[in-house]
N, C-alpha and C positions, 0 to 999 in steps of 0.2 A: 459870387462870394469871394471873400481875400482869406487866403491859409496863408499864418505865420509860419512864416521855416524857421528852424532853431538851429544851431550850433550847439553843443555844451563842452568850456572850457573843461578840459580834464582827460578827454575821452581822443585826443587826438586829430580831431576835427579841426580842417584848412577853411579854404574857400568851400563853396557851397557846391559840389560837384552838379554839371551842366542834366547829365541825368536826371541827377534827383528834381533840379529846377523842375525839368521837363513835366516831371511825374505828378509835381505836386499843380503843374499849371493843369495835368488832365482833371485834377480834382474839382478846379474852378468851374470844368467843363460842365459837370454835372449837370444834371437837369432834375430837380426834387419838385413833386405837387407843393402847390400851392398850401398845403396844409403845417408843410413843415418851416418851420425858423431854423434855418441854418448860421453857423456862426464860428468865426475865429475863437479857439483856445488856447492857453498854451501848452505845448507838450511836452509829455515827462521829460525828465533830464536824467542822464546817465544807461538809461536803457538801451541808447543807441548814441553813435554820430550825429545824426544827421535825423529830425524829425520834426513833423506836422500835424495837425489837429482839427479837428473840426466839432462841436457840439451843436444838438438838435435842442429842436421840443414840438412836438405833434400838438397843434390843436386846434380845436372843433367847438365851433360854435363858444369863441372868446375863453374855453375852458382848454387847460393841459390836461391832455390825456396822458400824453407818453415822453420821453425822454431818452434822449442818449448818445452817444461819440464817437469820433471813428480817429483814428492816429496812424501816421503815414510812419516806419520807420526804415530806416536807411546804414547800413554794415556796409563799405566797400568792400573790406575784407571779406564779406561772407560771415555765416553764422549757419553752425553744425545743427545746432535745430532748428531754423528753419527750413533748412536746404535752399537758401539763396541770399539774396541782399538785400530784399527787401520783404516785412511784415507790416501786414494790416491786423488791426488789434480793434475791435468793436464792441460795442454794448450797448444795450435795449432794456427798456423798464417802461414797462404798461399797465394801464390798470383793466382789471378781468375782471368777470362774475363772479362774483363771490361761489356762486354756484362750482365753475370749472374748478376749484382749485383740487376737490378730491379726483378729477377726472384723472385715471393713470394712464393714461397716452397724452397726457399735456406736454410733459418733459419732450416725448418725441415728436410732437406737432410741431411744438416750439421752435426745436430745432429745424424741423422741412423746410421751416417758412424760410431760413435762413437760405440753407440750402437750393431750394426752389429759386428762389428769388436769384441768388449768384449765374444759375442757371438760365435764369430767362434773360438774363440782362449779357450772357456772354462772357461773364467774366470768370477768367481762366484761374482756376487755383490750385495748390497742392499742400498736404498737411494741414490741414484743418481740424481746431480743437478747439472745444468749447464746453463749457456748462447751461444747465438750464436753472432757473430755482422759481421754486412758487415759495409767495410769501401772505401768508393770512393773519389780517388783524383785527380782533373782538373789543370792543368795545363795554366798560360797566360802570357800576354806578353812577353821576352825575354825566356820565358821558353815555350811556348806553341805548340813548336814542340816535345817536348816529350812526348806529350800526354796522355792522364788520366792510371790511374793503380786501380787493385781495389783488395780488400784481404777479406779475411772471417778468423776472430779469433775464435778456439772455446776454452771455460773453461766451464771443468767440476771438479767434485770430487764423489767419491763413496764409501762405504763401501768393502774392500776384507771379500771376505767369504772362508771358508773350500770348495774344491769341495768333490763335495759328495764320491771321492771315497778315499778321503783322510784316513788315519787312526786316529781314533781317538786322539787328544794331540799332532798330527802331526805339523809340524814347518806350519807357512801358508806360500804358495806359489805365489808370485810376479810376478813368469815370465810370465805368461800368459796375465797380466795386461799393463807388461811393452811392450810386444809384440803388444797388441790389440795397445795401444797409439802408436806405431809405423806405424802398416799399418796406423792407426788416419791421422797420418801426409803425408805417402801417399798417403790416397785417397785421403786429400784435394788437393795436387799439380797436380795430374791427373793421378801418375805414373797408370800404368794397374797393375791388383792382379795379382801374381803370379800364373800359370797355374796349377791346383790340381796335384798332384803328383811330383811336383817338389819341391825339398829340396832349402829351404834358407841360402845360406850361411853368418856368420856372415860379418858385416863390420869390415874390417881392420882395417878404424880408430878409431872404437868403442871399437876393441878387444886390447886395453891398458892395460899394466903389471905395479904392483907397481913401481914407482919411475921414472914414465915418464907421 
């Protein structure tokens, strides 16, 4: 996949410091199922120096299920609330059972899935916040055979950290982050995890070369 790196005139922002390249190349690294379309966005401006973007879409059998982004940002200086120099900022939108939406551990499942996932994949974090929302829509009069639909969005953001077996001064590593935000996005649409021992292979439409 190719991530845009941005600059924004205003903010102070030189050359593209070699780190961030580094960081944003780990993102390339990624490895997503086959199910998701990954893709260059461009990223906010003024929130940071230095940042990149990535937007999804989940889908299953020629239908979208799910949706959503992930943003590399970059403070050389540091920034007091993240506790570092660099934030990953995410978000997820799936569609659900109309059923779950009264379920009251959904907000906290929601969130697991998040969590869980940063965990299986290794990826090292601190300060982590986010919300969940369930969102239910009814349907009436000339439309009322369509029947209600219900989604669960989640946003979060976190600190990347060194995993501990990194080498010291080592480039920090992404992929692990930009993968966990992918299963993210499949466990909310339902797909099943991938059976242990079994290699993922990348998305085709993910795996885009310069100048396409």
């Amino acid at each position: 996949m190719v991530v845009r790196q941005e600059t924004h005139p205003g903010t102070g922002a030189g050359a593209v410091p070699p780190e961030f390249r580094a960081a944003v190349s780990s993102m390339h690294a990624a490895r997503l199922r086959p199910e998701v379309f990954c893709e260059e966005m461009p990223a906010p401006q003024r929130i940071a120096p230095y940042a990149a973007a990535l937007s999804a879409d989940v889908t299953v059998d020629d239908i979208d299920v799910g949706t959503g982004r992930i943003i590399l940002l970059h403070d050389p200086a540091g920034n007091d609330a993240w506790e570092g120099t660099y934030r990953v900022v995410a978000y997820s939108r799936a569609e659900i059972d109309l059923e779950l939406i009264t379920d009251p551990m959904l907000a906290a499942v929601g969130w697991s899935w998040l969590t869980e996932a940063l965990e299986a994949h290794g990826a090292v974090y601190a300060a982590a916040s986010g919300t969940v929302t369930r969102v239910a829509t009814e349907s009436f009069g000339g439309m009322s055979e369509d029947g209600g639909t219900a989604q669960i969005e989640i946003r979060a953001s976190w600190t990347p950290q060194p995993a501990p077996s990194a080498a010291p001064g080592a480039p920090l590593d992404l992929g692990p982050h930009v993968e966990a935000w992918g299963e993210l996005l499949c466990t909310a649409v339902g797909l099943p995890p991938v059976p242990e021992g079994v290699t993922v292979m990348p998305s085709r439409r993910g795996q885009r070369g310069p100048g396409h």
